[in-house]
N, C-alpha and C positions, 0 to 999 in steps of 0.2 A: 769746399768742393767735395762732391760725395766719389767715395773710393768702391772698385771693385769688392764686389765680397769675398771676404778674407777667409773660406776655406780651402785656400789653397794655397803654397805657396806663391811666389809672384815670379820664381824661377819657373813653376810648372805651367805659369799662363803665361810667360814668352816664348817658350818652348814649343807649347801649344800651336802657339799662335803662328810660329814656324811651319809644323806640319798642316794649320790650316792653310796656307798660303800654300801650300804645295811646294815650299822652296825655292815660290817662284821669281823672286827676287823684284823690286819698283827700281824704275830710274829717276834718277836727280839730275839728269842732266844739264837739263835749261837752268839750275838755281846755277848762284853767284857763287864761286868758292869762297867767298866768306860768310854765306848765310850757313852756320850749320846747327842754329836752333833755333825754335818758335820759343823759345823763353826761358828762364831759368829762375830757381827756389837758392838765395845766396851762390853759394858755386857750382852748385846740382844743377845742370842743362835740361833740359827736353828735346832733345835730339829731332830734327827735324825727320829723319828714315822713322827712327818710333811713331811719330806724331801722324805719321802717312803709314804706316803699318798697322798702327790702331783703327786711324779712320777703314782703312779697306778690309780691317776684321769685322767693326761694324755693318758695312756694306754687308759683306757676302752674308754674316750671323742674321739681317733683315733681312736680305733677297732671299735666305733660306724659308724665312718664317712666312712670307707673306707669297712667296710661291714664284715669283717674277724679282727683275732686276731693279734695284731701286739704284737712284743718281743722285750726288753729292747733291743737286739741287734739294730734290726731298728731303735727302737728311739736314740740311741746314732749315728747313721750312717746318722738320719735328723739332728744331733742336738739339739734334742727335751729336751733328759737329761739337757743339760747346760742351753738352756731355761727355766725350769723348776727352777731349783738350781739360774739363773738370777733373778727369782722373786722373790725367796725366799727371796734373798740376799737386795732387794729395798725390801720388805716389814718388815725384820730385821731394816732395815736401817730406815724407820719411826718411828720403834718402840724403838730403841734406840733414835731418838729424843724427843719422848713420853717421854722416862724416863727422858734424861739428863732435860727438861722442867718442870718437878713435873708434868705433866699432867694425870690425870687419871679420873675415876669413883666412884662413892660412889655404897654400896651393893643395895642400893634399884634399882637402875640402873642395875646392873650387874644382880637384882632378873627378873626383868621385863624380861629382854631378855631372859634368862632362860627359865622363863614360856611361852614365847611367841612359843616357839619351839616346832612345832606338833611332831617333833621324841620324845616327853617328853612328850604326852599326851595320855590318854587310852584311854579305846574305847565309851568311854562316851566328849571324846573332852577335857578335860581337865587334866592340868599338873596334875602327880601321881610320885610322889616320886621316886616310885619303879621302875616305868618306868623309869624315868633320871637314876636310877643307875646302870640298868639293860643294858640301852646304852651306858652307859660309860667304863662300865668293858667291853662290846662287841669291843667297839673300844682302848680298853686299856686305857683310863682314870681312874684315880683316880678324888673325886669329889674336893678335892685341886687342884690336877694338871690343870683341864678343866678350873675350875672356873679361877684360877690362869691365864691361856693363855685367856682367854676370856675376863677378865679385860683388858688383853695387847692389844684385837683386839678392844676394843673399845676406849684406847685410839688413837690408833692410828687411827681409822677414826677418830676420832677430829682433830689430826692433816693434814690428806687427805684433811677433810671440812676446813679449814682453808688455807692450802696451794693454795688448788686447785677449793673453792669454789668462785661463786661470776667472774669466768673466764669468757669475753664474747670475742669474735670475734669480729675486725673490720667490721665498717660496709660498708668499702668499699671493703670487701674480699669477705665478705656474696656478696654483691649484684654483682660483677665480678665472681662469681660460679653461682650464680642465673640465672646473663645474657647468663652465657655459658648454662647450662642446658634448660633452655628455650625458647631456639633462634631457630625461625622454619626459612625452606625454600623454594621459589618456584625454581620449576625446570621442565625441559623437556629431556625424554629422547626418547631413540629407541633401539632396538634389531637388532642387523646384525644379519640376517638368509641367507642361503643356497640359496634362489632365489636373495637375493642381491646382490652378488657376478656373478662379469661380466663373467667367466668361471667358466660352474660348476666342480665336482672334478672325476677327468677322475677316472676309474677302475681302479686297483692295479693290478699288475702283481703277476705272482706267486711267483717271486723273491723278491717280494717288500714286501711282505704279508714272507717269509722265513727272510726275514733280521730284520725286522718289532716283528716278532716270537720269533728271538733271542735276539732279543735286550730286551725285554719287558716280558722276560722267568719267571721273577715274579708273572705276571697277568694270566701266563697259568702254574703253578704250582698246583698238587693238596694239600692241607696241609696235616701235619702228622696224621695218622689215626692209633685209635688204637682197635682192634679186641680184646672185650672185652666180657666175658658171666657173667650174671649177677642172683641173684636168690631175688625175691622180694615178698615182701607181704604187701600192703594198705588195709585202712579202706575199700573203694571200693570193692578189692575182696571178702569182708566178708559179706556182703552189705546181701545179701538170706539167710545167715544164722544166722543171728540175728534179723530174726524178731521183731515187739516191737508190743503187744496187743493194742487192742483199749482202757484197763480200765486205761492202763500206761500213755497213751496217753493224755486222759481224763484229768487225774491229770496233767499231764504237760501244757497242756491249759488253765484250770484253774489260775495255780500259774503263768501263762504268760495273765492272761488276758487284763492287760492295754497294749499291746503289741497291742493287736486283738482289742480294741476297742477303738479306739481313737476319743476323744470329738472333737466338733466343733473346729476350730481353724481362727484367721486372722494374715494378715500379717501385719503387724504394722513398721514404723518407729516414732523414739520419739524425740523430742527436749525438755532439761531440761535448766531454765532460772532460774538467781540469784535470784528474787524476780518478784511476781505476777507483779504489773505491768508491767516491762519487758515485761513478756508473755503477758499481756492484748494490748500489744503495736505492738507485732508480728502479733497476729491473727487482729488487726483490718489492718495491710497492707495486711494479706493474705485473709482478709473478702472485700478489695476494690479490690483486683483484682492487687495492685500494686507488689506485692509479690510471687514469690511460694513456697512453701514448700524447695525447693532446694535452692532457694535464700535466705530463711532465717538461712538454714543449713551452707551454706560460710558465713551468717556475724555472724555467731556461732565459724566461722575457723575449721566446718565441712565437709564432704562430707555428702551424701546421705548412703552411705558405712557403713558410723561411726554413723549414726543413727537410722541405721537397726538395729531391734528388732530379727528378722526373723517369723516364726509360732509360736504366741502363744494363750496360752488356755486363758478363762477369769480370772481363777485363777491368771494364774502367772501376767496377766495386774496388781493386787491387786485392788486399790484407782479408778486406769483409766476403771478397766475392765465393767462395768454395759457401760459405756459412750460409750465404743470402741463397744462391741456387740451390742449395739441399733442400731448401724448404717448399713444399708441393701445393700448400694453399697461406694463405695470409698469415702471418703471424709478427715477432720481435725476435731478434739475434742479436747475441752480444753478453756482456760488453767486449767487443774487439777491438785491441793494440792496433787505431790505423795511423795511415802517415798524423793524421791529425789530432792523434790522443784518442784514447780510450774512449768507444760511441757506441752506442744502441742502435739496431736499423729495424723499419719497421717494414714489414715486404707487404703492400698491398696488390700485386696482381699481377701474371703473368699473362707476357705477349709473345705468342706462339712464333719462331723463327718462319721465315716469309722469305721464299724463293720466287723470282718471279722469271720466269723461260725466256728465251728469247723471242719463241712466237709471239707471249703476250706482249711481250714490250718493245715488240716490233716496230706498231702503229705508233707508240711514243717517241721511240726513237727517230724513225721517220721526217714525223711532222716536226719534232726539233731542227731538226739538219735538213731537210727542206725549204723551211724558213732561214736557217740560216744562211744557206748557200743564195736564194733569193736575196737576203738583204745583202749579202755581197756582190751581187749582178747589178741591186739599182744601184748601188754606191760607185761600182763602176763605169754604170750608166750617166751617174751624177752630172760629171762636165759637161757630156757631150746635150745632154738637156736643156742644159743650161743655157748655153752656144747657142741653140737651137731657137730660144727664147729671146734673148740675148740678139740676135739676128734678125728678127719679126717677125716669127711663127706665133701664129694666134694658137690657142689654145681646141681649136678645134683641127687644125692641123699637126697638133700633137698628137691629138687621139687617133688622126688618119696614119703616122709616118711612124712612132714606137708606140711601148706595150703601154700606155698612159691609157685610161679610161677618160670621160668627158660625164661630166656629172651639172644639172642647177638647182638649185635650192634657196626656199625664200627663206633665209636666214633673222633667226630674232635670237633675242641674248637667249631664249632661254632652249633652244635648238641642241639636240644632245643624239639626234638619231644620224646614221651614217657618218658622215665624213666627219658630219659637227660634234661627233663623240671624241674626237681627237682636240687638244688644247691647246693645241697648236695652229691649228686650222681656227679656235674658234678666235682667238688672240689678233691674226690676222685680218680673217672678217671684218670683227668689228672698229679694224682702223684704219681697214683700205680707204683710197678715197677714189674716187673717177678719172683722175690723173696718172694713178698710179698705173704702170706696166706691168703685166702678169708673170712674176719671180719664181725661183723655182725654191722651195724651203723644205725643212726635214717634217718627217714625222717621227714619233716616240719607237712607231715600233720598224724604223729604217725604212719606211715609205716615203716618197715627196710630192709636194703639190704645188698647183699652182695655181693663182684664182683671179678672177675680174668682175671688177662689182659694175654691174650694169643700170641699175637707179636705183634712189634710195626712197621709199613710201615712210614719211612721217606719220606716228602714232596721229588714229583715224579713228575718231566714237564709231562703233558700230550700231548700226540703223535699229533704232528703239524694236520694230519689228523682229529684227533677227536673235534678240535678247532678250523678248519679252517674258519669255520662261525664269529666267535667270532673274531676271529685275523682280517676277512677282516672289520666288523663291528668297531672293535677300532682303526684300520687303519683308515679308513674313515672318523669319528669321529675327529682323529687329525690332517690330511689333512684340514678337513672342517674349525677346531678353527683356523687353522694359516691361512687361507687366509680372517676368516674373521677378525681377530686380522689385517691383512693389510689393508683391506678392511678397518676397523674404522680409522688406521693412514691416509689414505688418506680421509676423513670426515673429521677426522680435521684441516688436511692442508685446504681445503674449508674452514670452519669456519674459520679457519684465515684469509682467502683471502676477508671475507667480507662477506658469505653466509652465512643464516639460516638454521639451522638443517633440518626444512621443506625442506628446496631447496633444499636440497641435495639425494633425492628421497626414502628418507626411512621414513618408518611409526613412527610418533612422538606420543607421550603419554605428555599432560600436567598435573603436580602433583601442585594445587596452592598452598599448605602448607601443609609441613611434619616438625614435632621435630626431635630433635635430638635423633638416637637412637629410632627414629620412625618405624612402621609394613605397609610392603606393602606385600600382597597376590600374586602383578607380579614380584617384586624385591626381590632379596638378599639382602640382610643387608648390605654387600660391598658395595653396588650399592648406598646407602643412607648416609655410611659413608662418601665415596667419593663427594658425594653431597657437607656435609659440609665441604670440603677439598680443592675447589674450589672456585675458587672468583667470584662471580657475573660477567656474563659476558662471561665467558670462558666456552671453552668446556674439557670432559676429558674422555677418554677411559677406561672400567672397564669391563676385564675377571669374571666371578665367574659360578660355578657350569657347564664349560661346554657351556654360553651361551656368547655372545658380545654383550656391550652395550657402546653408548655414549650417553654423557646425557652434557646437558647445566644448571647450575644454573643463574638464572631467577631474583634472588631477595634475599633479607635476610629481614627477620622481627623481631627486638627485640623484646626483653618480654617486655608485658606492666606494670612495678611494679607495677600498681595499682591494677592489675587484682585478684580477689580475691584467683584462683587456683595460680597465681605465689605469691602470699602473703603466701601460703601456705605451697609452695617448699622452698621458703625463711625461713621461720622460721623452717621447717627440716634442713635446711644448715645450718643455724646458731646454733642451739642446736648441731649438730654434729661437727664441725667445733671448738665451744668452750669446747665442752668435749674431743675433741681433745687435745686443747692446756692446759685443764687442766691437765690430762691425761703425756703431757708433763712436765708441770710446776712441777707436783710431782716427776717426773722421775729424771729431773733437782736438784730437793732437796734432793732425794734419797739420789742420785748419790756424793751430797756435800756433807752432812753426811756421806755418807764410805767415801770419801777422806781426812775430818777431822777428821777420829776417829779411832784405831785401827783396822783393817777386819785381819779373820783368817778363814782358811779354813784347814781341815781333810781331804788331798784328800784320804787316806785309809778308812775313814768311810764314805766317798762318793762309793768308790770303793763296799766295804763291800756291803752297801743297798743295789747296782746295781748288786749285786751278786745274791742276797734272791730272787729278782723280773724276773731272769731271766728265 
């Protein structure tokens, strides 16, 4: 059973996984008080509230990514269930070798994390009692039960750091992924176009352009459209009738005034070194000239990136700031004693302190608090809407009796102007059905709608006549790519016969070095793949986007490990590469653990939980 990945503690992903939940505590009601696990590794449980606390971290962690709500259905149809109940299953499996090992924690250990946990702290930053208890009863804890599982997650990173610590990668793998990723190349290509080709593409007959029509009846289909009336009211509409005075005003500028006036500010990059001399060591190569600031940043195993400050005031400089403001155009200061050890700063550019009046930022204020005050009219509008709906007001008697607009629109999936610019509206749409009553639902920006689909027109070929432009157009189009797709085969026959790209009378492009996975502005991405695909020497023909190219690879150039950006990739590779095989090596012990020890699984109180969550 594959295990979460282990750079993190496993204290810090319950924890986590607390505040993602919002503290919002699942019920267990309906189980049986004796189900109180989906399985256990020898005496190590899986607590059935875990088992349902993971599934519904899953849940929310997809419905974030995919933009909408996904349901236990779904996740059992990717899999994702058994996923979930797999980790569980390896992370039991540690924690039973925790125990069988005597391995654990003492309470001062166990206090420390505790307090450490901002979901346990008031609003003054620190642990409060009443808050721990208040989150635990939220999430169904008792403060035995928490404490009690909490000890178990901390032994068991002991045994993760033990297992899986201390893992490094070969360093013949590291640098065989380093040379791949960083291995550039030269190359020459060309584009077959339209005048290259030794006949150009005679005219389509009308028959050609009818066969042409049907065969490609997909491309001239209009999609399914659905004649919808809709009745709406946004902030926007409300916009004249909610004026806001200037004294309201007043005060809102005020209590925003660091907004509107913003101090001097520079752009700073900072380098921080173990001890002063170091730094004193740095600036005198950067004071001879042998050095730049960026140079000093790679034998740091920095970028420029990673040493960017961005805009700051003198304040937040602290120690550096009098040092950094003295300076009137671009330069380096330092070395200065900051909170963080002895650093160099390099000042690249000042930004003039920026007051902005009330008058100018009248009209922003405004239309902030306009809109606001609107979205809190429809929201108090909401019920009575609703009722209204709710009661048999059609949708054109909305727009007679409140501020609601009446709008219709042939709606298709790919509709993005007016109302159908909202995701909300489009979500709708496309799952109303004829049946449905016209609801009243939110919008994003505190608007609501509500709509009635009126018939639905199934995807329709549009009449050969109305398209016939278009149909000669893509005809020609695919005429053109196949003769020059021939046109490149015989290029390359040349090139094998002993000719140069040049000789061959088409316009060449020399590229001296491109990486791997490199950006050209005239190429496709294809075009670059294929690059590296090719052996020095050879030529290779590459379709993409509609256009023809051949291209020649010229050269290959290793990385230079010495180079400080490939010293750099390398040690990414390497960290990832061994937290890989750490990653692994736990999984592997997991996995030996349940196979040495008794495993038991509940699939009715597996079943049961996947019930509650659906």
């Amino acid at each position: 059973m594959k295990l979460r990945s282990h750079g993190k503690s496993v204290v810090v992903w319950i924890l986590l996984g607390m505040l993602v939940l919002g503290l919002g505590g699942f019920g267990f009601s309906s189980f049986s008080g004796n189900v109180k696990s989906v399985g256990a590794v020898g005496e190590t449980q899986i607590p059935v509230t875990e088992y349902a606390r993971a599934l519904r971290q899953e849940m929310q962690s997809r419905s974030q990514q995919l933009g909408q709500p996904v349901t236990m259905a779904q996740m059992q149809a990717a899999g994702l269930d058994q996923q979930v109940l797999g980790r569980l299953i390896g992370e039991a499996s540690l924690g039973e070798a925790a125990r069988s090992l005597g391995v654990s924690v003492g309470d001062s250990e166990l206090q420390k994390q505790i307090m450490n946990v901002q979901a346990f702290h008031n609003a003054s930053g620190k642990f409060d009692r009443e808050t721990y208890k208040f989150a635990l009863r939220q999430e169904g804890y008792s403060e035995p039960q928490f404490e009690t599982q909490l000890r178990g997650d901390l032994a068991r990173s002991i045994i993760q750091s033990a297992v899986g610590g201390g893992v490094k990668a070969p360093e013949a793998v590291t640098d065989a992924y380093t040379q791949y990723v960083s291995q550039k190349r030269g190359f020459t290509w060309a584009e077959i176009t339209e005048p290259d080709l030794a006949t150009p593409v005679a005219k389509p007959t009308d028959d050609q352009l009818q066969t042409y029509y049907k065969d490609h009846i997909a491309d001239f289909t209009a999609p399914e459209t659905r004649d919808i009336t809709y009745a709406w009211l946004t902030p926007e509409m409300l916009k004249d009738k909610v004026k806001i005075d200037d004294a309201t005003l007043q005060q809102e500028y005020q209590s925003r005034l660091s907004e509107f006036k913003q101090p001097e500010k520079r752009l700073v990059e900072r380098l921080v070194y173990p001890d002063m001399k170091s730094a004193e060591a740095a600036k005198a190569k950067l004071d001879a000239g042998t050095a730049s600031f960026a140079d000093l940043a790679k034998e740091r195993g920095l970028t420029l990136q990673d040493a960017d400050l961005g805009d700051m005031t003198q304040d937040q400089l602290g120690k550096a700031g009098a040092a950094v403001f003295a300076l009137k155009s671009p330069g380096v200061v330092g070395p200065i004693d900051t909170d963080l050890g002895p650093a160099l700063l390099s000042m690249n550019g000042i930004i003039a302190a920026q007051e902005t009046s009330f008058a100018d930022a009248r009209e922003e204020l405004a239309g902030e608090a306009e809109t606001e005050k609107a979205r809190r009219e429809i929201s108090q509008e909401t019920e009575s809407l609703s009722d209204k709906l709710a009661g048999g007001a059609t949708l054109e008697d909305m727009a007679k009796e409140t501020d609601m607009e009446l709008g219709q629109i042939e709606f298709t999936a790919d509709s993005k102007d007016g109302i159908a610019g909202y995701d909300e509206f489009r979500k709708t749409a496309q799952s109303v059905t004829k049946d449905d009553f016209p609801e009243l639902a939110n919008l994003a920006d505190g608007g609501v709608f509500a709509l009635r689909l009126n018939k639905i027109v199934p995807p329709t070929p549009i009449p050969f006549d109305q398209v016939r432009d278009k149909v000669a157009s893509a005809w020609h189009d695919a005429q053109a790519l196949s003769a020059k797709e021939a046109r490149a085969k015989d290029v390359l026959a040349e090139i094998a016969g002993g000719k140069s790209l040049g000789a061959t009378g088409l316009l060449t492009t020399t590229v001296p070095s491109i990486a791997r996975g490199g950006y050209s502005d005239d190429l496709s991405p294809a075009v670059i793949d294929k690059v590296f695909a090719t052996d020095p020497g050879k030529a290779a023909q590459v379709s993409a986007d509609g256009k023809v190219y051949v291209i020649v690879t010229d050269k290959i150039m290793d990385a230079d490990m010495n180079d400080p950006d490939t010293k750099l990739i390398s040690g990414q590779i390497d960290q990832q590469l061994s937290q890989s095989l750490a990653n692994d090596m736990l999984n592997f012990y997991a996995t030996a653990v349940e196979g040495e020890t008794k495993f038991t699984l509940d699939s009715q109180a597996v079943t049961a939980v996947q019930s509650q969550i659906q």
